[in-house]
C-alpha positions in Angstrom: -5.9 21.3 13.8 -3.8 24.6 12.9 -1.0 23.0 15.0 -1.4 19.4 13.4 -1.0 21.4 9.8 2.0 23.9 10.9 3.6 20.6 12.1 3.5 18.7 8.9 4.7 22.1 7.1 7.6 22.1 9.7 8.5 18.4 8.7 8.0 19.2 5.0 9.9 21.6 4.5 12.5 20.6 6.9 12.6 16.8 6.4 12.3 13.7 4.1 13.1 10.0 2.3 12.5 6.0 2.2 13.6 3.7 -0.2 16.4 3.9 -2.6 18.2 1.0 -4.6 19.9 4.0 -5.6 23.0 6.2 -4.7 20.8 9.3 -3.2 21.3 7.4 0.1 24.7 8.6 0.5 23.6 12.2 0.6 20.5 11.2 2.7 23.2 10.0 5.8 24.4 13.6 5.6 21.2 15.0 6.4 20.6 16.0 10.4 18.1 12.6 9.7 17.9 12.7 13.5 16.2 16.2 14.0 13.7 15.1 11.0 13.3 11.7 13.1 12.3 13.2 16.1 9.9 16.2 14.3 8.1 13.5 12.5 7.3 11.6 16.1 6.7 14.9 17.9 4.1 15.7 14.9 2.4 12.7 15.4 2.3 12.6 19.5 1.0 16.3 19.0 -2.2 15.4 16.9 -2.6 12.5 19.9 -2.4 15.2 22.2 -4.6 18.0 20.5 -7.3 15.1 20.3 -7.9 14.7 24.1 -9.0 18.3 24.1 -10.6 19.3 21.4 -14.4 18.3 20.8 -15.3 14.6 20.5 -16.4 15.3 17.0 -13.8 17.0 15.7 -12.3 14.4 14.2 -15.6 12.9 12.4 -15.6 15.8 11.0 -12.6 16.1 9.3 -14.0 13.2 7.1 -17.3 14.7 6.2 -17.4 14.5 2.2 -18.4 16.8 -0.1 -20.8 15.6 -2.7 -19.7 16.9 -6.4 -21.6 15.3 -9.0 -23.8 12.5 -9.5 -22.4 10.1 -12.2 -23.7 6.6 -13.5 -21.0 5.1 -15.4 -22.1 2.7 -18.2 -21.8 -0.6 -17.6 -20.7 -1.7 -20.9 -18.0 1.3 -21.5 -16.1 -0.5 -18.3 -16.8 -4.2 -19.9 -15.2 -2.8 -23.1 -12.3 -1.4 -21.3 -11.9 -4.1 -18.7 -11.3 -6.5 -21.8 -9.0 -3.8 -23.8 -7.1 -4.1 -20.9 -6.8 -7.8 -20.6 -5.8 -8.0 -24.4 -2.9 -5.6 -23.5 -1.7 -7.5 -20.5 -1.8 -11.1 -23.0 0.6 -8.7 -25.5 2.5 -7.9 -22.5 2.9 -11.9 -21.5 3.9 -12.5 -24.8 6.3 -9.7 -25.1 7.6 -11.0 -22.5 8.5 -14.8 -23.6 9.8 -14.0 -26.7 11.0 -9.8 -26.7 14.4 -8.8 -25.1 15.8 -10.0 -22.1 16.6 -6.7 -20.7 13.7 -5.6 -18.1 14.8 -2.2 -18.9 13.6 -2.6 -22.4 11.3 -5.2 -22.4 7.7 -4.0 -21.7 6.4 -6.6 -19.6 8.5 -5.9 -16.2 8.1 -2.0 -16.6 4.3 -2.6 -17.2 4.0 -5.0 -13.5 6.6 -3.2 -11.6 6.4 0.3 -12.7 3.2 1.5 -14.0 1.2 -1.3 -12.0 3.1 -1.8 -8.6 4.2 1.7 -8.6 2.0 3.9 -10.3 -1.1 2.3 -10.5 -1.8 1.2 -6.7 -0.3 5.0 -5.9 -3.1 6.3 -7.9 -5.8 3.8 -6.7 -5.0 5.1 -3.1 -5.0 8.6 -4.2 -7.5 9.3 -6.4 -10.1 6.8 -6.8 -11.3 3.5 -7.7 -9.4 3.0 -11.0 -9.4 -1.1 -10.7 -12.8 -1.4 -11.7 -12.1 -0.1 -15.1 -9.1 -2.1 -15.5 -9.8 -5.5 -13.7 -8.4 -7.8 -16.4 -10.7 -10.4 -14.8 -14.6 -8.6 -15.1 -14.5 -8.0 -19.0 -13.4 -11.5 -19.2 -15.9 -12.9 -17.4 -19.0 -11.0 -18.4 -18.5 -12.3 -21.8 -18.0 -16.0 -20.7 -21.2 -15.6 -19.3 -22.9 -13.6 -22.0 -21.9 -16.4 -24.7 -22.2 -19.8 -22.7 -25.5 -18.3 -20.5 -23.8 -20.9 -17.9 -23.5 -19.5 -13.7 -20.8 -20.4 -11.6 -21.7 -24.0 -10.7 -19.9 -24.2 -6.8 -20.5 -21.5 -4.3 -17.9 -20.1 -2.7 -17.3 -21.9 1.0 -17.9 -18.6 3.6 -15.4 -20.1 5.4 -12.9 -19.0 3.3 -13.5 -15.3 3.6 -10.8 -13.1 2.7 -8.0 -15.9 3.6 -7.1 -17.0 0.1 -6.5 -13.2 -0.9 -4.0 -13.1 2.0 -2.2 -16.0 1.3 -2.1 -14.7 -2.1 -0.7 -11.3 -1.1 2.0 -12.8 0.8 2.8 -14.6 -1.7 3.0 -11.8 -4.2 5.3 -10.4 -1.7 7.5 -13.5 -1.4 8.2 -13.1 -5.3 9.1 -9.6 -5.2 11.2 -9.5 -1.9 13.0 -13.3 -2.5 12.7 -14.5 -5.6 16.3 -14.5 -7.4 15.2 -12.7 -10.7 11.6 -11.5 -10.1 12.1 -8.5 -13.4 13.6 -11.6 -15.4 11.0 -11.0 -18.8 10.6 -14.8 -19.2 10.1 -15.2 -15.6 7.7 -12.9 -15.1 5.8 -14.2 -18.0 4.9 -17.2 -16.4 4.3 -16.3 -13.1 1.9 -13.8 -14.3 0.4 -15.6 -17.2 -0.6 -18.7 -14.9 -1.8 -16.3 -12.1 -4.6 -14.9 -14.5 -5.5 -18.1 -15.9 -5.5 -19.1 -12.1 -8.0 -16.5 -10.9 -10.0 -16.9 -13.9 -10.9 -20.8 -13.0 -11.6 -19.0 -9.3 -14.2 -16.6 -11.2 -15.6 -19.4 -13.4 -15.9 -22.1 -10.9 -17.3 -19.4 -8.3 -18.4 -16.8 -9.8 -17.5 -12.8 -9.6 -17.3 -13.7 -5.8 -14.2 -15.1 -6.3 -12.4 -12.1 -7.6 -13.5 -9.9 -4.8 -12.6 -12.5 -1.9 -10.1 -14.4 -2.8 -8.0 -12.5 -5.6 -5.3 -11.2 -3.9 -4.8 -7.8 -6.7 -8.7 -6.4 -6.4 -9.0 -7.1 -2.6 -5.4 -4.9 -2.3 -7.1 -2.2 -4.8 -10.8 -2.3 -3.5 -8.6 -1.9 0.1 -7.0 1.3 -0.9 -9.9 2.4 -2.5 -11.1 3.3 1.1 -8.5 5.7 1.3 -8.8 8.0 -1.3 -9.7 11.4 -1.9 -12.4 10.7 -4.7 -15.1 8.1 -3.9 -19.1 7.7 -4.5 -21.4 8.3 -1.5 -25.5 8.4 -1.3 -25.2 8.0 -5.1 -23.0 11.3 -5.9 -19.4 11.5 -6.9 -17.2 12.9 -3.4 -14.4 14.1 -2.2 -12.9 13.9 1.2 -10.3 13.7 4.1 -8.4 10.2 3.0 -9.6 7.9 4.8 -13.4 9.4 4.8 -14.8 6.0 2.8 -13.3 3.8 5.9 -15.5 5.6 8.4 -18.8 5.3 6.0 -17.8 1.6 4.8 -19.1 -1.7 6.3 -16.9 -3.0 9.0 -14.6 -5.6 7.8 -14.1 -9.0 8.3 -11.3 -10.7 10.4 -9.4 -11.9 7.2 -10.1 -8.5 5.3 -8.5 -7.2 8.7 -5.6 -8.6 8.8 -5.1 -8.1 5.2 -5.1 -4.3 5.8 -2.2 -5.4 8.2 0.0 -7.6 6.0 -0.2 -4.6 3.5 1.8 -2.3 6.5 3.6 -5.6 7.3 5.2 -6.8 3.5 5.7 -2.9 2.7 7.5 -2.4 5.8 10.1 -5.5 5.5 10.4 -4.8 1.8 12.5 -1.8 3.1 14.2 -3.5 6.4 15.6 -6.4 4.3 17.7 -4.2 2.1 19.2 -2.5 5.0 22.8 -3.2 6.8 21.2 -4.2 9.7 19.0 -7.2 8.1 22.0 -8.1 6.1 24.5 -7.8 9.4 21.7 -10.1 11.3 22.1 -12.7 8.5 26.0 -12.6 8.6 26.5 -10.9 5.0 29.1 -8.4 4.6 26.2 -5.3 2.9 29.4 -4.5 1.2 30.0 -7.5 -0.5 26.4 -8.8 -1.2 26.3 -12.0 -2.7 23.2 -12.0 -4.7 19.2 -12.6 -4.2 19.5 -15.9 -4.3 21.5 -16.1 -0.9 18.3 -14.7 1.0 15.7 -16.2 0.0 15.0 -18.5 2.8 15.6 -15.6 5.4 14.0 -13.0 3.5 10.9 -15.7 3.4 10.8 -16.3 7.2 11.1 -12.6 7.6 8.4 -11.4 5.9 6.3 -14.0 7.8 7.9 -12.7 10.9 7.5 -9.2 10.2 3.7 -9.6 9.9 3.2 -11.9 12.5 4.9 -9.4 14.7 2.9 -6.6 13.6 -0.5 -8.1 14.0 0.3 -9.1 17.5 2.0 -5.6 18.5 -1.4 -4.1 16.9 -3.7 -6.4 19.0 -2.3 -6.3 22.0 -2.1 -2.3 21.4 -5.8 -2.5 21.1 -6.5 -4.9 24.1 -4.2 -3.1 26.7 -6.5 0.0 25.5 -9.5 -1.9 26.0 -8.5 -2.8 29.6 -7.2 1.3 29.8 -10.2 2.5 29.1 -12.4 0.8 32.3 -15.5 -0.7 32.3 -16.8 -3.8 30.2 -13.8 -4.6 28.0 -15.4 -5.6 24.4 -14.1 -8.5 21.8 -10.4 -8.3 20.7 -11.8 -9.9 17.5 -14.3 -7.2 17.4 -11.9 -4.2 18.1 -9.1 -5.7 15.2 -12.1 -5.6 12.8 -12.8 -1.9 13.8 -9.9 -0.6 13.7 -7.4 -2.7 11.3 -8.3 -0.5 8.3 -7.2 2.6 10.1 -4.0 1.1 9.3 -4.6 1.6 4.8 -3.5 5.6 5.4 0.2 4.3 6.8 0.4 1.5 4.1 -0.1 3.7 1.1 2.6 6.7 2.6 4.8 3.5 2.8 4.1 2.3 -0.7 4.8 6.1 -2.0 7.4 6.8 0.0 9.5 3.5 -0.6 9.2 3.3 -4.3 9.6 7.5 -5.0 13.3 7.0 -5.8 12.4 3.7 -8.0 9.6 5.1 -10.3 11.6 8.7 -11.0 14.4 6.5 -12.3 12.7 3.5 -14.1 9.6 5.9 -14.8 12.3 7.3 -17.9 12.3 3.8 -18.9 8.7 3.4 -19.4 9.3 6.8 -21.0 11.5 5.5 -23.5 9.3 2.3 -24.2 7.0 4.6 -25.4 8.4 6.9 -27.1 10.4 3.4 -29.0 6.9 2.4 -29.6 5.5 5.8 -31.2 9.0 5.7 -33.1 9.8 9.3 -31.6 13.3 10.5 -30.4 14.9 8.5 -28.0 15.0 9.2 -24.5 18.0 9.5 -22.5 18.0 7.8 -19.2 19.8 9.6 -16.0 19.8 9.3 -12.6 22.0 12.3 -12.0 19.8 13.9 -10.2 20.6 11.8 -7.0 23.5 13.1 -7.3 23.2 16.3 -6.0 21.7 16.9 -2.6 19.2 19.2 -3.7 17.3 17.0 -5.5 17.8 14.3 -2.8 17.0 16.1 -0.2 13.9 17.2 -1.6 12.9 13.5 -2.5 13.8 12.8 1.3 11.2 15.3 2.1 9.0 14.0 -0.1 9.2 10.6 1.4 9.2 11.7 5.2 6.4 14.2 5.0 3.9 11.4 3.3 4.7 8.7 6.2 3.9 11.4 8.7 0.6 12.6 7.1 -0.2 8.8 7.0 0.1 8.3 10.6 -1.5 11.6 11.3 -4.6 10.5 9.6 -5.0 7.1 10.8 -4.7 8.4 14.5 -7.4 10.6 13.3 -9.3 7.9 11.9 -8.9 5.4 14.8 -10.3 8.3 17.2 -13.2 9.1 14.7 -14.4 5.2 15.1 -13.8 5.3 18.7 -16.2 8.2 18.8 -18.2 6.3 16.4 -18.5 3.1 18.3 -19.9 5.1 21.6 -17.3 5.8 23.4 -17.1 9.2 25.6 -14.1 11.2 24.7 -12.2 10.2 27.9 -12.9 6.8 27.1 -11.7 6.9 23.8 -8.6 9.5 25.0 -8.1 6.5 27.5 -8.6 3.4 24.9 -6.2 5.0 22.6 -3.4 5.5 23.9 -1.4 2.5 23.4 -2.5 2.3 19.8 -1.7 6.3 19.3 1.9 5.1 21.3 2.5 2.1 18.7 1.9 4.9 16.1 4.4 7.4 17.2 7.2 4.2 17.4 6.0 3.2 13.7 6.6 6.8 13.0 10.0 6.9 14.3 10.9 3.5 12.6 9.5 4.4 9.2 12.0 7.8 9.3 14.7 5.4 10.4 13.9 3.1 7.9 14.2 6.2 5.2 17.6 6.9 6.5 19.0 4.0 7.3 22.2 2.7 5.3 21.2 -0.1 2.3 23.1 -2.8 1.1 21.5 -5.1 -0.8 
């Protein structure tokens, strides 16, 4: 474990960065990105390594909580807040049809794409459950059914599992990645106006079911939730490894699976589709780009591709490690359930690390909202800080070192269930090594993708 921690240290303070719609990635180029490439893949091959000879439960171990406190949160505090919270989101929908057209001043896209998409999910994967206080759905709901005393009148088909949340997601992911003008104000009024009316129907026609099945924003926030430090355990308040509420969670379903995929999946194109190589595959001059609106059909099809591609790399990972391992080889379905959420620790590194660059420059706009709002002294927006390669490289760091520590733990993680799931530690040494060599290339990739040259 020492060497596992010296490495990340090593790639810390010698490495770093992933997205940037922003000039830093000039400076980033100039960076030995190579010698950070290949630490961050020797890091991760060297906690594969330390795994097949330490003891069989070392790696459970890491996850062991530590119970803090116990604490019973009242019921109608969250119902009071969960409706606060939808009031503020109908202000922001409104705000958004009739305030400015600027996204940089109008509240509505900094609220969905900074503070939510950026800040919001960030924390939820970090620190705790934070949804449930917030759900702009629950508050709504509960009072629905406090004034009418009517239940949900259809039941929700089993059938459907978790598939509606993953169409949903991808959708979601459609608009941000291909949609010409997804910060428009207006735009994005109606897009998110008619999706909570939407999911409401879903809750009212189905009951609370609906939100955490088929609702494609609390199945992504009750996902991350399994990776964070701060969760609740035998009734008390813990803290843990991330990744510890994964390993003393329910195994998922086959939808709820592949949902932890498509999470990797859209994050991971979100930052290939800006990059000269997309762009050179399509024919456009990264130079020269034309505009959104001349990618949106490949941009579409490549999101679809990406994921499709990375659930079957994953799989067959898992069943050439099956048929590794010797004797009785066990359900593929079986293994993909097991071992897809695994996957939630490299997700959220890819979440932080692509959108780092974004929320330190359009986090000063929110900044400014505010302060306009509390009618104190105007902010000034700047983005000189990228550039300067101090301050980039740092950022590059930043980025690089949470993409490693996310493939660190879910190798961790997948050997902890393997151990879990009876398997001898040769067996599970045996069983994981294409997974564990799947991660090291996803390693190498995500560094790339940090350094690569953008375009679009």
């Amino acid at each position: 474990m020492r060497a596992i921690m010296l490495g990340g240290v090593f790639l810390a303070l010698t490495a770093g960065a992933v997205w940037a719609h922003a000039g830093e990635q000039g400076f980033v180029l100039l960076l030995p990105t190579d010698i950070y490439i290949a630490a961050g893949g020797i890091t991760v091959a060297l906690t594969v390594a330390l795994l097949a000879v330490l003891p069989g439960e070392f790696a459970e171990r890491l996850f062991q909580p530590i119970a803090l406190f116990r604490l019973q949160p009242t019921v109608l505090y969250r119902y009071c807040l969960n409706l606060a919270v939808t009031a503020l989101l109908g202000w922001l929908v409104w705000r958004g049809l009739v305030g400015p057209g600027d996204p940089g001043v109008n509240p509505l896209p900094l609220a969905i794409w900074v503070v939510f998409w950026i800040a919001l999910v960030t924390l939820q994967g970090l620190v705790g459950d934070l949804w449930r206080w917030i759900n702009p759905w629950v508050g709504v709901g509960a009072l629905l059914h406090r004034l009418t005393g009517l239940r949900a009148p259809l039941r929700y088909p089993r059938a459907l599992g978790y598939w509606p949340s993953v169409l949903g997601f991808l959708a979601f992911s459609g608009f941000l990645m291909a949609d010409p003008a997804p910060t428009d104000p207006g735009r994005l009024a109606v897009v998110v106006g008619f999706y909570w009316y939407a999911m409401l129907t879903g809750m009212v026609l189905f009951g609370p079911i609906w939100l955490v099945r088929a609702e494609a924003i609390t199945v992504l926030m009750r996902a991350y939730r399994r990776v964070s430090f701060i969760g609740f355990s035998k009734g008390y308040t813990s803290i843990g490894l991330s990744g510890w509420q994964i390993l003393t969670g329910p195994k998922v379903s086959l939808g709820l699976a592949v949902f932890c995929l498509i999470l990797l999946g859209s994050g991971s194109f979100d930052g290939v589709n800006e990059t000269f190589l997309w762009l050179g595959l399509l024919g456009i001059n990264p130079l020269e780009f034309p505009g959104r609106s001349a990618v949106i059909i490949p941009n579409i099809l490549g999101l679809l591709a990406a994921n499709a591609a990375l659930i079957a790399v994953f799989a067959m990972a898992l069943w050439l490690g099956e048929r590794l391992a010797g004797g009785q080889p066990r359900p593929l379905r079986g293994l993909f359930c097991l071992y897809a959420p695994t996957i939630l620790p490299i997700a959220l590194a890819y979440h932080i690390a692509h959108y780092l660059t974004a929320f330190l420059v359009d986090g000063q706009y929110v900044l400014a909202a505010l302060a306009r709002a509390l009618d104190l002294t105007d902010l000034t927006i700047s983005a000189g800080f990228l550039n300067t390669p101090g301050p980039v490289k740092l950022i590059w760091m930043t980025q690089a070192g949470a993409v490693v520590a996310g493939h660190v733990i879910a190798i961790l993680l997948a050997h902890a269930l393997a151990m879990r799931a009876g398997d001898g530690r040769g067996r599970a040494v045996l069983g994981q090594v294409p997974l564990a060599l799947f991660m090291v290339a996803y390693t190498v990739f995500g560094l790339w993708l940090l350094a690569t040259p953008r375009g679009a």
